[in-house]
C-alpha positions as CSV (number, residue, x, y, z in Angstrom):
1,X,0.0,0.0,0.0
2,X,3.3,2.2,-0.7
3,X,5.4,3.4,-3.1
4,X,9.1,3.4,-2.9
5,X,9.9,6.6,-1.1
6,X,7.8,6.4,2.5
7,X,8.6,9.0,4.9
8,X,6.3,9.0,8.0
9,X,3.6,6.3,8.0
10,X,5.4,4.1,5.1
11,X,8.6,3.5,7.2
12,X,8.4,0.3,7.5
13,X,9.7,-3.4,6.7
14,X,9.1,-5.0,3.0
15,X,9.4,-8.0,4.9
16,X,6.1,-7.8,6.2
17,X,4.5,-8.6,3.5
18,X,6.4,-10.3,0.7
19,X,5.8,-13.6,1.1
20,X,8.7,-16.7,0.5
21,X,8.6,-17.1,-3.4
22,X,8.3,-21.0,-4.5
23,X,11.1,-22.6,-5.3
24,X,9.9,-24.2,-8.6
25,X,8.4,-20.3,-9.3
26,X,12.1,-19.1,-8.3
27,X,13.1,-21.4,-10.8
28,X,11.1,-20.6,-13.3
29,X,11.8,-16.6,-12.7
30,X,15.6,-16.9,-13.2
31,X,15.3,-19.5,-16.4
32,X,13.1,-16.4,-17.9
33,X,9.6,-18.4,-17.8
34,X,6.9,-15.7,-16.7
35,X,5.8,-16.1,-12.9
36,X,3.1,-14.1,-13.4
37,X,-0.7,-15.7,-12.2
38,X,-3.4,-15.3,-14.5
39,X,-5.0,-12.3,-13.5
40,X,-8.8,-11.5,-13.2
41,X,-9.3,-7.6,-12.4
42,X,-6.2,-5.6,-12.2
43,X,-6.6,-2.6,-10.0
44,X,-4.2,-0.3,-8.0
45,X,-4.4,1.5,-4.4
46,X,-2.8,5.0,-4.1
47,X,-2.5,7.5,-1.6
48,X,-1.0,11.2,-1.4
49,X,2.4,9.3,-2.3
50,X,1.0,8.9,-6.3
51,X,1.0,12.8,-7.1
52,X,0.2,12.8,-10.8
53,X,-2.3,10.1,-12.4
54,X,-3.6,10.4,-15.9
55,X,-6.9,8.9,-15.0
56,X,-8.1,8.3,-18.8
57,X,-5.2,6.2,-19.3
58,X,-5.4,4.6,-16.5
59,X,-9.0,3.4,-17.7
60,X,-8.3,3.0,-21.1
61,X,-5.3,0.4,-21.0
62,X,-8.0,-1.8,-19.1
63,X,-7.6,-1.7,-15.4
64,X,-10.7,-2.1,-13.1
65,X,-10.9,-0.2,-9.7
66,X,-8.8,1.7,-7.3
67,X,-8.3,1.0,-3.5
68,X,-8.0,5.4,-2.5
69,X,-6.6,6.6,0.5
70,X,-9.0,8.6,2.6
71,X,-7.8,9.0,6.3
72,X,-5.1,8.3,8.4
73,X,-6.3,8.3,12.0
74,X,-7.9,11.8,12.5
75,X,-6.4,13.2,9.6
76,X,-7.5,13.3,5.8
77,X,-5.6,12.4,3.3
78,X,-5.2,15.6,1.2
79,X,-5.4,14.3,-1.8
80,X,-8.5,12.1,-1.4
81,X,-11.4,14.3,-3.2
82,X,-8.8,14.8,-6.2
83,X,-8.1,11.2,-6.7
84,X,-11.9,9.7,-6.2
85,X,-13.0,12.2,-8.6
86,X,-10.5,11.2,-11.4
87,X,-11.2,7.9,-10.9
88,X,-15.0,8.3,-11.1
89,X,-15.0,10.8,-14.1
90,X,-13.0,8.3,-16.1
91,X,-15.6,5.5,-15.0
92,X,-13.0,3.6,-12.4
93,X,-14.8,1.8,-9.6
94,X,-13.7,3.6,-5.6
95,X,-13.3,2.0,-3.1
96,X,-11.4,3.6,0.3
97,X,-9.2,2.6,3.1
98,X,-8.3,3.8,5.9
99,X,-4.9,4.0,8.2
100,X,-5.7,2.9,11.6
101,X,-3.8,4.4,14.8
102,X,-3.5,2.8,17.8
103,X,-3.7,6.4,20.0
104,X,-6.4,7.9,18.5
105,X,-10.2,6.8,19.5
106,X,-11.5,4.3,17.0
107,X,-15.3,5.5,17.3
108,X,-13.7,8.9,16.2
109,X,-12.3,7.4,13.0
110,X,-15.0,5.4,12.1
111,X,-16.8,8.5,11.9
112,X,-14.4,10.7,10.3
113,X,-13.8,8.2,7.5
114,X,-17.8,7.9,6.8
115,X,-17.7,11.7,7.0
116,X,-15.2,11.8,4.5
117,X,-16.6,9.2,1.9
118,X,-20.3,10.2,2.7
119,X,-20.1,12.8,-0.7
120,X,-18.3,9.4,-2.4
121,X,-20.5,7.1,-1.8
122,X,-23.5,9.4,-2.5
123,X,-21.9,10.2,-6.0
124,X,-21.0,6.5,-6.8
125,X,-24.3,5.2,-5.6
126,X,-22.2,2.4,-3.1
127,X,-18.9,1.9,-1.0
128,X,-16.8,-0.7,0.5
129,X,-14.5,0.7,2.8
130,X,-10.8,-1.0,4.2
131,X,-9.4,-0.7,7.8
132,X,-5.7,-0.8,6.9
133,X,-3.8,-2.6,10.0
134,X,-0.5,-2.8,10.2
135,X,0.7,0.2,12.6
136,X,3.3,-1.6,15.0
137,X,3.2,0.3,18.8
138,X,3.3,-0.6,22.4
139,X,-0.9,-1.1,22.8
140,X,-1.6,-4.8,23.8
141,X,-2.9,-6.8,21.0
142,X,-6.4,-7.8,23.3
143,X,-6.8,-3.4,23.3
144,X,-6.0,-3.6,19.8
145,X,-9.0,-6.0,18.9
146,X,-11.5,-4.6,20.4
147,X,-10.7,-1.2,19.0
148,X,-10.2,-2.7,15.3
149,X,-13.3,-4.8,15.7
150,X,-15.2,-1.4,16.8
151,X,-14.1,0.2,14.1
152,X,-15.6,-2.7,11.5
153,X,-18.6,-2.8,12.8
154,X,-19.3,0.9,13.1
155,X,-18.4,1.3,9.3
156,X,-19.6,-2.2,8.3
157,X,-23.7,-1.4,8.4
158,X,-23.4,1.8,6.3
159,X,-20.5,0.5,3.8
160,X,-19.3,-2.9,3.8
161,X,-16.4,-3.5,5.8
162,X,-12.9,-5.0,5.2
163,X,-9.4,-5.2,6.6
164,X,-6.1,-5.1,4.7
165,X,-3.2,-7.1,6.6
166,X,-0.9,-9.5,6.0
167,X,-0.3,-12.9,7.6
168,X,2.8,-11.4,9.8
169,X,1.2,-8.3,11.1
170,X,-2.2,-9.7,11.9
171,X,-0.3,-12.7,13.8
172,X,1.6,-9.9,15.3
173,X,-0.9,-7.5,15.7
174,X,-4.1,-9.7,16.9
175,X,-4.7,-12.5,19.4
176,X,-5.8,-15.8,18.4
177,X,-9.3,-14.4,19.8
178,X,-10.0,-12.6,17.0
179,X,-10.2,-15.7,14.9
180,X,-14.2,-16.0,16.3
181,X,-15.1,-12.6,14.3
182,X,-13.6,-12.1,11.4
183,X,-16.3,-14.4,8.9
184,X,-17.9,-10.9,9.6
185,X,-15.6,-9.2,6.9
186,X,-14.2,-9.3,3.7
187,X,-9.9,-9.3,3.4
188,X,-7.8,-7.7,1.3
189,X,-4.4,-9.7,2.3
190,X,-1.1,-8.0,1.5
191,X,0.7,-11.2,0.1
192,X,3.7,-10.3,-2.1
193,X,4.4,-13.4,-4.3
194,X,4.2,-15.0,-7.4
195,X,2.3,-18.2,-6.7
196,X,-1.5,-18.2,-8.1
197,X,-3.3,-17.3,-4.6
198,X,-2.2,-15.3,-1.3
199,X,-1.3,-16.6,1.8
200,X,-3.8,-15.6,4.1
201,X,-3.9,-14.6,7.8
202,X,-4.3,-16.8,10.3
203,X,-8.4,-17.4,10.7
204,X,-9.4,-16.1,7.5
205,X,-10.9,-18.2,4.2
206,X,-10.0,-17.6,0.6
207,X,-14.0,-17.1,0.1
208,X,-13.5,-14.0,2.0
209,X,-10.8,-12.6,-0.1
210,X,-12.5,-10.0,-2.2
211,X,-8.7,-8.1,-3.4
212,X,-5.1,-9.2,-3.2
213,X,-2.3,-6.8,-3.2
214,X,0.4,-9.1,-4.8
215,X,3.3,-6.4,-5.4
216,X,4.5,-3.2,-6.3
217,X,4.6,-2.8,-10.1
218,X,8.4,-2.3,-11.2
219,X,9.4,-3.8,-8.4
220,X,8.7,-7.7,-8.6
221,X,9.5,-10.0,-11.7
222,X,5.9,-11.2,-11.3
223,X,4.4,-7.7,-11.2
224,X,4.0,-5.4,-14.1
225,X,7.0,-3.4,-14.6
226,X,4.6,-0.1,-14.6
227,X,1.1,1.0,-14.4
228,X,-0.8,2.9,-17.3
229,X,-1.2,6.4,-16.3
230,X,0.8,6.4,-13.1
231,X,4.1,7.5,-12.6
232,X,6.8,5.7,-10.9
233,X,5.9,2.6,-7.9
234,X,2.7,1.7,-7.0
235,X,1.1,-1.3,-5.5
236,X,-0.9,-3.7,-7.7
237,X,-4.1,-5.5,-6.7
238,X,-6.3,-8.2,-8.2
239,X,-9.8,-8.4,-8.0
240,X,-12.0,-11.5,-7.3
241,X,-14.5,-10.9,-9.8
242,X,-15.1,-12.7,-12.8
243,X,-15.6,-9.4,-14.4
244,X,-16.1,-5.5,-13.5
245,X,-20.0,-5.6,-13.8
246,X,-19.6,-8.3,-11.3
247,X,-17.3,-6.1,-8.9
248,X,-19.8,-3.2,-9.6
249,X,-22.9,-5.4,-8.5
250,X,-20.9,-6.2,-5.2
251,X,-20.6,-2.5,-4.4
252,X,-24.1,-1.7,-5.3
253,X,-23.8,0.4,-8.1
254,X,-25.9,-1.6,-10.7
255,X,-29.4,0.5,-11.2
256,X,-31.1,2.4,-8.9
257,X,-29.0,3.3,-5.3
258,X,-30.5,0.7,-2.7
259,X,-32.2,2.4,0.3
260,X,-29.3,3.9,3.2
261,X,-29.2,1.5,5.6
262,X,-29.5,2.2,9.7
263,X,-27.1,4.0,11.1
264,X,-25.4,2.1,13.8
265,X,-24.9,2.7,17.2
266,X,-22.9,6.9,16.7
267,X,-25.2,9.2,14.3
268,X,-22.3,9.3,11.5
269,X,-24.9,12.0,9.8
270,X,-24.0,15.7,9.9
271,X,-24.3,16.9,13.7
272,X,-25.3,20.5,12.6
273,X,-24.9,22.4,9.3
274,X,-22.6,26.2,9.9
275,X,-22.3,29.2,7.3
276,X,-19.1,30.5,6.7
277,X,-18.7,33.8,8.1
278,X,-16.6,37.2,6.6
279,X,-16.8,40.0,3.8
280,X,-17.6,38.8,0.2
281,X,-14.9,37.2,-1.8
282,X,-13.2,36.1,1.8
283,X,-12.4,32.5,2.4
284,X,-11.1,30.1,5.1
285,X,-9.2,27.4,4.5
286,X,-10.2,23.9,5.0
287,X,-7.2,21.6,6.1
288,X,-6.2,17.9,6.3
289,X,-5.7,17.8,10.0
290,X,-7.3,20.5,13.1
291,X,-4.3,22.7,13.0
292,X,-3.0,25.8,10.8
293,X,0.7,24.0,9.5
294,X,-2.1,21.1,8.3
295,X,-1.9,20.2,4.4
296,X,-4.7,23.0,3.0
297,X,-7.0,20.7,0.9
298,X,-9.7,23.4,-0.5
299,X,-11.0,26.5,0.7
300,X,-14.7,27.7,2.0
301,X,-16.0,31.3,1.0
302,X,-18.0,33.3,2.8
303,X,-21.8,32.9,3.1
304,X,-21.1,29.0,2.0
305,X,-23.5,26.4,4.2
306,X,-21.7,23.0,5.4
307,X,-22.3,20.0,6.8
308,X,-20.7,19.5,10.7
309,X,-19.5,16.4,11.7
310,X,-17.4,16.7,14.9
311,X,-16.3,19.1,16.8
312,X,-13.1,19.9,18.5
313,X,-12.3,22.5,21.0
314,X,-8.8,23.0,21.9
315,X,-9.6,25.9,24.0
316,X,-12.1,28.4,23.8
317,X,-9.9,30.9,21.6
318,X,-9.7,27.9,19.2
319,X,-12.4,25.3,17.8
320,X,-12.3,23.2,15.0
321,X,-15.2,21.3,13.0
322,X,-15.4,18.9,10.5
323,X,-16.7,19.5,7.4
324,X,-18.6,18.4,4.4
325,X,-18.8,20.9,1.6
326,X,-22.3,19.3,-0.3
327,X,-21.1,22.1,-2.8
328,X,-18.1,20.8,-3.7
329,X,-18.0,16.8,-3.5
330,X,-14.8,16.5,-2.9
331,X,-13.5,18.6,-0.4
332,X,-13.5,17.3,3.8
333,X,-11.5,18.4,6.5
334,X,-11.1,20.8,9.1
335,X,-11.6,24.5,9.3
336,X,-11.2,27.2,12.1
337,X,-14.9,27.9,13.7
338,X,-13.0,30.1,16.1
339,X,-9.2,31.2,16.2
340,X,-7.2,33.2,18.3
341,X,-10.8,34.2,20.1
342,X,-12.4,35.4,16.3
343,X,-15.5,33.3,15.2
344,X,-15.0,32.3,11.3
345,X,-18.2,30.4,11.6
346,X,-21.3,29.9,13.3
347,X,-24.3,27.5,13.5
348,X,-27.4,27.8,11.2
């Protein structure tokens, strides 16, 4: 779920997830026989690390869906909206994951990550939406669980579930107890190798396998050597579909949207709506994280109405809400209600 030049979150060991290669596919790599599986949908998943994607092409040389970053704990990724609208204008399948921390309340980030997706899923007409597990930190792994399971089944009844891991880190991550949930949820196993089907976590069936990251294109004999549209490393993923109307069907997008479901236990719908405050033409910018040095992701002009999601008050000089532009699809993040004791917005 990286590219080759991590910085904060991507430092970590390849290791992990490349699983030992055959020896009679070893073999057949270094006498020059092709390694590569026959594949059934190709599709990538990118984050902020993939700055430039020609979307069209991307379509056009035949690949099938994209996994999209769109949080990372409490923070959105800043170049979410950008990347599920190219993906959707050029008639690519979304589907979006999210980077689970250990410190930061996992009832919190189930509801920032529907918050994000809500205009998504609206536009697309159906979601499936990834926990990604594989942060490494001092929490025991029984904690662990029961926050990674809370977060599944908050997101599970409005977009259908899943969790990206690979053998290693869920035996290092998880307790064995975890085993007696997890026919709850689809997988996405990180399993880097040429053999025709992924090892899988410990506790987990092949039936539930709906997307396996095999590689990183470029980077593996048995992975393509680039990506139509895409510029340098990114990770490659088949489908288990037996073709994209198939994977569309799964995510609810054939004919007419299906009523929402219940909302589970959390109202993951807007708290409030606010109006941006200040003279004509004025703006406030809405950032990737609650804080001024955050990534700015969009901006909000004055008089514009917004959906709420959360609040946060760091003192009562400074508040920060989440918001939902229903103006602009893409854009989700953070903007000052109140700084340094001024009031940028207010309730409606």
């Amino acid at each position: 779920m990286f590219p080759m030049n991590y910085s904060d979150e991507r430092t970590r060991n390849l290791q992990h997830f490349r699983t030992p290669e055959p020896l009679v596919r070893k073999l057949a790599r270094l006498a020059g026989i092709s390694a590569v599986p026959p594949l059934t949908l190709q599709g990538i998943d990118v984050s902020k690390w993939q700055p430039v994607i020609n979307y069209a092409a991307y379509k056009a040389a035949g690949w099938s869906f994209a996994i999209v970053k769109a949080t990372d704990g409490m923070i959105v990724d800043p170049q979410f909206g950008a990347r599920w609208q190219g993906f959707l204008n050029a008639g690519v399948p979304v589907l979006t994951y999210h980077y689970f921390r250990d410190a930061a309340d996992y009832v919190a980030q189930a509801a920032l990550h529907l918050a994000v997706v809500s205009q998504l899923a609206a536009a697309q007409g159906g979601l499936a939406c990834v926990l990604d597990l594989e942060e490494i930190t001092g929490l025991s792994n029984y904690s662990r669980e029961l926050r990674v399971r809370g977060w599944l089944e908050r997101v599970n009844p409005v977009h259908q579930a899943g969790l990206y891991t690979s053998p290693y880190l869920w035996s290092l991550l998880m307790p064995a107890s975890a085993q007696s949930w997890v026919n709850n949820f689809w997988l996405w196993p990180a399993s880097w190798t040429s053999a025709a089907a992924p090892v899988l976590p410990s506790g987990w069936a092949m039936s539930q396998v709906k997307f396996w990251q095999y590689g990183i294109a470029g980077k593996y004999p048995w992975c393509p050597p680039s990506v139509p549209g895409i510029a340098g490393a990114v990770d490659v993923d088949r489908g288990y579909f037996a073709d994209e109307q198939e994977l569309r069907d799964w995510l609810g997008l054939s004919g007419a949207p299906p009523p929402p479901p219940p909302l589970p236990a959390g109202d993951f719908s807007p708290a409030f709506q606010a109006r941006i405050l200040g003279n004509s033409g004025t703006f406030r910018n809405v950032r990737a994280r609650p804080s001024t040095v955050g990534v700015d992701v969009g901006n909000l002009y004055s008089g514009a109405i917004v959906d709420v999601h959360s609040e946060l008050i760091l003192s009562p000089d400074e508040v920060w809400w989440l918001v939902v532009d229903p103006a602009q699809a893409h854009l989700a993040g953070w903007v000052a209600a109140v700084y340094g004791g001024v009031t940028y917005a207010q309730r409606v």
